[in-house]
N, C-alpha and C positions, 0 to 999 in steps of 0.2 A: 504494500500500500504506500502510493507516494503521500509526501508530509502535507499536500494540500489538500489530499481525502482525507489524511488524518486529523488536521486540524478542523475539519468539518465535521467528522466524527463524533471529536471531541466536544464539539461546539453542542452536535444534538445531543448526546450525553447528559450534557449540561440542562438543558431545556425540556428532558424528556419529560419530566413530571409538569411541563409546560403545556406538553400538548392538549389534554382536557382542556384548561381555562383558555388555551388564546381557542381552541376550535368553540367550546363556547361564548367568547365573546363576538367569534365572526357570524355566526348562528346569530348570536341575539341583536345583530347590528351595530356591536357597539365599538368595532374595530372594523372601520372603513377602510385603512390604508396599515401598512407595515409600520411608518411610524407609529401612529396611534397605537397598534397592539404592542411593540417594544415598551411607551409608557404604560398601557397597562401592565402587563404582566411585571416590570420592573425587570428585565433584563437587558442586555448589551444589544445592538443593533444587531452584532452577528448571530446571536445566538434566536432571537427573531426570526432572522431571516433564515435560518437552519431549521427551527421549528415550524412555520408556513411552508417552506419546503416539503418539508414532510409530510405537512397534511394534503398538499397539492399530489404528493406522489401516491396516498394513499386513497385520490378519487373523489377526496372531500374539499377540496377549497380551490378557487383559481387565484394564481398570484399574476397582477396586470400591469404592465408598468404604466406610469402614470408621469407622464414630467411633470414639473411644476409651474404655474401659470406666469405668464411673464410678467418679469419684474420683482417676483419674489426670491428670497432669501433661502440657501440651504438646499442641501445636495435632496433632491427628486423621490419622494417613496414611491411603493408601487399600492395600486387599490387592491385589497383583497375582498375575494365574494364567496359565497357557496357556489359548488359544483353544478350547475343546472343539471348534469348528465349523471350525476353520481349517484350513491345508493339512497332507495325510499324507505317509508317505513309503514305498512299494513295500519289504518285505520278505522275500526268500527263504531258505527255507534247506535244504540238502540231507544226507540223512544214510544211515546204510547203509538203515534201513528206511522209506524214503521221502523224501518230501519236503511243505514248507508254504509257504505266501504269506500274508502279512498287511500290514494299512493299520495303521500305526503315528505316532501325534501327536507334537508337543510332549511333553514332561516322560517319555518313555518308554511312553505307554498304547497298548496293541494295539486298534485300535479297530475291527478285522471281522478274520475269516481264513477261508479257505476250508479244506474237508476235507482232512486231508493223503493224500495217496497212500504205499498199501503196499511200490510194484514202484519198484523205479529200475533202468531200464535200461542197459544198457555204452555208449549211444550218449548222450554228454553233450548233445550239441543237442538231441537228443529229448528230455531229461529236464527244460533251461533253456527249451524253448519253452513246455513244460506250466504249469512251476510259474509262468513268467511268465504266460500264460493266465489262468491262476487267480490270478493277483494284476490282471490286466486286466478281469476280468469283478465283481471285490470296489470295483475303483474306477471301473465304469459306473455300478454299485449306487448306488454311494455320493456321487455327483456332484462328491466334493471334487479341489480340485487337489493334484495331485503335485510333488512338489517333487524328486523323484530317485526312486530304485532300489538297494537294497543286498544280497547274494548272502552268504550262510554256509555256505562248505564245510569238510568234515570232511579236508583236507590242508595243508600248507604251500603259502602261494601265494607264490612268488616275485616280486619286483619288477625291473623295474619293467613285466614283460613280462606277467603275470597270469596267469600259467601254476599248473597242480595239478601241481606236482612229485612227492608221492606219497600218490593216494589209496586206502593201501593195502586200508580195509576198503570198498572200489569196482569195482565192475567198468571203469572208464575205465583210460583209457590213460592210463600217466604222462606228463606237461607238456601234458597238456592247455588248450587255451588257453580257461581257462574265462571269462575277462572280457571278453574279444574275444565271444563268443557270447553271454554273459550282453547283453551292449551292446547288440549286433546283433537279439536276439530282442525287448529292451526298444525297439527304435527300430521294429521291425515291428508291436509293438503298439501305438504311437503315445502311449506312454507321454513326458510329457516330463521331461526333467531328466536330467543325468547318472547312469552308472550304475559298480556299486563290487562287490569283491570281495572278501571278507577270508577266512581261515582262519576257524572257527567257534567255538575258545574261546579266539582272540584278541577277538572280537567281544562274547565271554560277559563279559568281563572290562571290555572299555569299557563296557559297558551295566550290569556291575555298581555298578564304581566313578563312575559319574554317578547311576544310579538306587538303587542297592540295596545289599547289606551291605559292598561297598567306598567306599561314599560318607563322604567326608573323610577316605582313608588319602590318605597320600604315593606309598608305593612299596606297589605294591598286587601280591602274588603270587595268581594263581587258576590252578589242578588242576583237572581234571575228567574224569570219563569217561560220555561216553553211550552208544550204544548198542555201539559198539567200539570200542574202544584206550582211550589215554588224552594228551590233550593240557596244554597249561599256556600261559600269557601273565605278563605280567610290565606293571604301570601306572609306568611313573616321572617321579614330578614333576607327576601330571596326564595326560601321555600315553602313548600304548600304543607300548611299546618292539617294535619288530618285526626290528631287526638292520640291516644293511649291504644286505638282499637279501632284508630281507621273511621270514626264516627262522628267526630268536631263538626262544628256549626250545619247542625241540624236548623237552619231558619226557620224554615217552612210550619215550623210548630209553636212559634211567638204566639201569643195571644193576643190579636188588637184589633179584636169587637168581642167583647165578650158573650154579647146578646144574636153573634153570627149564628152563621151555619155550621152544622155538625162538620165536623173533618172526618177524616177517614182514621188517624190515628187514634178516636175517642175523647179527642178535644173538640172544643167547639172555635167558632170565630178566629183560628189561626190563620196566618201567612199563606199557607197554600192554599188554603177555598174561599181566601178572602179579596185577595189579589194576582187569581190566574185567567187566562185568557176566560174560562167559564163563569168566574165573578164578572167579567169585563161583559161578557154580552149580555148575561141577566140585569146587570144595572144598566145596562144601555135597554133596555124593554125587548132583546133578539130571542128568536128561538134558533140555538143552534143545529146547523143544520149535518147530515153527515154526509156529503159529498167531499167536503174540504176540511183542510185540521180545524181548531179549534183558534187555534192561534193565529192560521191566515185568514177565519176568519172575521177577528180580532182586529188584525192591520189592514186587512181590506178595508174593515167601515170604518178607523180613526182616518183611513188612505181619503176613502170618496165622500165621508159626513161630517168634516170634523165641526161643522156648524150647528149641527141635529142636536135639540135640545135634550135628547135621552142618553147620545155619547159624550156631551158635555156634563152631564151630571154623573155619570161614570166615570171618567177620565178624575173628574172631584173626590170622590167616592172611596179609587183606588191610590189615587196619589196621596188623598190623608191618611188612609191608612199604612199600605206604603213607609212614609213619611215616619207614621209613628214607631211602624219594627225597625226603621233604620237608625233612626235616633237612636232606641233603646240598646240597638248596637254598637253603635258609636261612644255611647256612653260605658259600654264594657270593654272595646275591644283598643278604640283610641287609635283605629287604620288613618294612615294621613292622605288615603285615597280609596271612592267610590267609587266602582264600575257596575252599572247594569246592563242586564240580557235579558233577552227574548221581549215579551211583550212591555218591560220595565224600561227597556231602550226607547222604546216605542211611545209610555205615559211619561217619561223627561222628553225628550222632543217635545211635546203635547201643551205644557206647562212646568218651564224648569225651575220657573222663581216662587212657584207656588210648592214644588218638593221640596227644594230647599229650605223657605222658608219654614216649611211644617217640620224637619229637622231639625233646623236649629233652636224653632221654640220650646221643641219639648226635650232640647238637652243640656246636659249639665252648663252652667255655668254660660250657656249660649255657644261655646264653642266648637258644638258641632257645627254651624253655621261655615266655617274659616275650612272646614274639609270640603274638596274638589266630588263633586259627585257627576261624572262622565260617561256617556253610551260605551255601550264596548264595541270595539270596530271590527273586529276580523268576524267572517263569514263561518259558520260552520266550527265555532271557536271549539266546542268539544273535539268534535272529531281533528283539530289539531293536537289537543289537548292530551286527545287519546296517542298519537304518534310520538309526542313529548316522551312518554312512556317507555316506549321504546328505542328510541334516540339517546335515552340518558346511560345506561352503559355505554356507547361512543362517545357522548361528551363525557364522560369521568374517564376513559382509557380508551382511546381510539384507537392505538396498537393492539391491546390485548381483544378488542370486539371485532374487531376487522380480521385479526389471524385467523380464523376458524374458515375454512375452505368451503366454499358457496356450495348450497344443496343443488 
């Protein structure tokens, strides 16, 4: 070996425990150029530019050069990006009105998805062999390698057993062993890479706060409701707080009408039958219909009536109360950012200074008020959320997930 491959060698030596953090800071956008990643990571320029190598040569990043703009100062870095060509990662996701599969890249892009299905069935195997199916037949298509499998359901999954403790707007049985099957159906389609299972707006909320309007919060709080109930996650520090057992921030079961409707858990007036797409069209005077989700058709009539004196009293309705379970969160949890989903995205567009306001009245000391409460931007945020999943052995050791020889 001559002394200039050695000295490069030695250089990636040095930076190997490098490789995780700069490949996830180029994932997460936040090292555009060689320089920038050298300051982050706190390493020498060469050692930088040895570890970006490396990820270029393992398929995952492009290094570009880039001169610098005239008239500026200081030798020329080069832009670094994700691979567009490089490996995906299998993502599911399950909800009352079907289910989707998508190949999802670096940096969070969906990069194919198959047609979602309408029907989910009571028989969870039946439903994880399909949706994997159609994530099997999106990366025959697409020739690229898999690097994992990641699963988004609409329950609490308990740890460390993988189990759907309650999916109540589901016809499945509760503790259903959904990641045991999810696994199982992924290893029969000869998919390879591990496979993962999160709850679905625990997933909304990783994939926010890496890709989208959570990105550079600390303690990142995200609400949502899509097509039933209503869920919530919690980012702290960077990562997704999930509890002792996989069960934290259970929203959906606040109390804030007492005098509401039954829930399904045996409470009454909670979060999720109070402010889900189905509270949204009974206070609007709709009968919902079953042609279309519940939630399209939720945003269809804020879309065509926002003038209609019945979804204005709605829109009132669910943003106070809303309003109120987030407060009472804010006052426990002290996130210094607010993201909502699904139809919650939808009642902040609607009237933001009336959410806000009702937040900040009813908390502590007024200073809920002073937190950011922001739609969530990415499309399909679970089902990124879900590929996060499986992405994260490559972002923690890109060498040791990559070594295993493609199925």
């Amino acid at each position: 070996m001559n002394g200039k491959a050695t000295t490069t060698r030695t250089r990636l030596d040095r930076g190997r425990n490098a490789l995780g953090p700069a490949l996830e800071l180029v994932h997460t956008g936040r090292a555009p150029t060689r320089a920038v990643l050298t300051a982050e990571l706190g390493v020498t320029r060469a050692t930088a530019g040895a570890v970006a190598a490396e990820l270029e040569a393992l398929g995952l990043i492009r290094v570009d050069s880039n001169p610098a703009a005239a008239g500026s100062q200081g030798r020329p870095s080069h832009r670094l990006a994700v691979d567009e060509k490089g490996p995906v990662a299998l993502a599911a996701q399950v909800h009352p009105d079907g289910f989707r599969a998508a190949l999802v890249g670096l940096g969070g892009t969906i990069v194919a998805t198959a047609p979602g299905s309408v029907v989910v069935s009571a028989d969870p195997a039946q439903v994880l062999g399909a949706v994997v199916g159609a994530g099997a037949a999106l990366l025959a298509e697409s020739g690229r390698r898999c690097v994992g499998a990641g699963l988004a359901v609409p329950s609490a999954v308990a740890e460390p057993e993988g189990t759907a403790l309650n999916p109540l707007h589901l016809a499945w049985p509760a503790g259903a062993q959904v990641r045991q099957i999810f696994a199982e159906r992924v290893r029969e389609a000869g998919i390879e890479g591990p496979a993962f299972t999160g709850n679905d707006v625990n997933l909304a909320a990783l994939a926010e706060h890496r890709h989208g309007a959570g990105r550079g919060a600390r303690d990142l709080l995200c609400v949502a409701t899509g097509h039933r109930g209503v869920g919530g996650a919690l980012v702290l520090d960077g990562r997704l707080h999930t509890g002792s057992s996989g069960l934290a921030l259970e929203v959906g079961h606040l109390t804030v009408n007492p005098e509401g409707r039954p829930c399904h858990c045996g409470g009454r007036g909670c979060l999720d039958v109070e402010t889900d797409p189905l509270a949204f069209l009974t206070a609007a005077g709709r009968v919902p219909g079953p042609e279309v989700s519940l939630l399209q058709q939720s945003r269809d009539l804020l879309r065509t009536s926002p003038d209609d004196p019945g979804v204005r009293v709605a829109v009132g309705e669910l943003i106070d109360r809303l309003g109120l379970g987030l407060a009472g969160l804010v006052n426990i949890l002290n996130p210094d950012r607010i993201v909502l989903g699904g139809l919650h995205r939808e009642l902040l567009d609607a009237d933001p200074e009336r959410l806000r306001a009702v937040v900040a009245d009813r908390s502590l000391w007024g200073r809920s008020g002073g937190v950011p409460i922001l739609p969530c931007t990415l499309d399909h945020n679970s089902l990124v959320g879900a590929a996060e999943l499986a992405w994260q052995p490559v972002l923690d050791d890109p060498l040791a997930a990559l070594s295993r020889e493609p199925v």
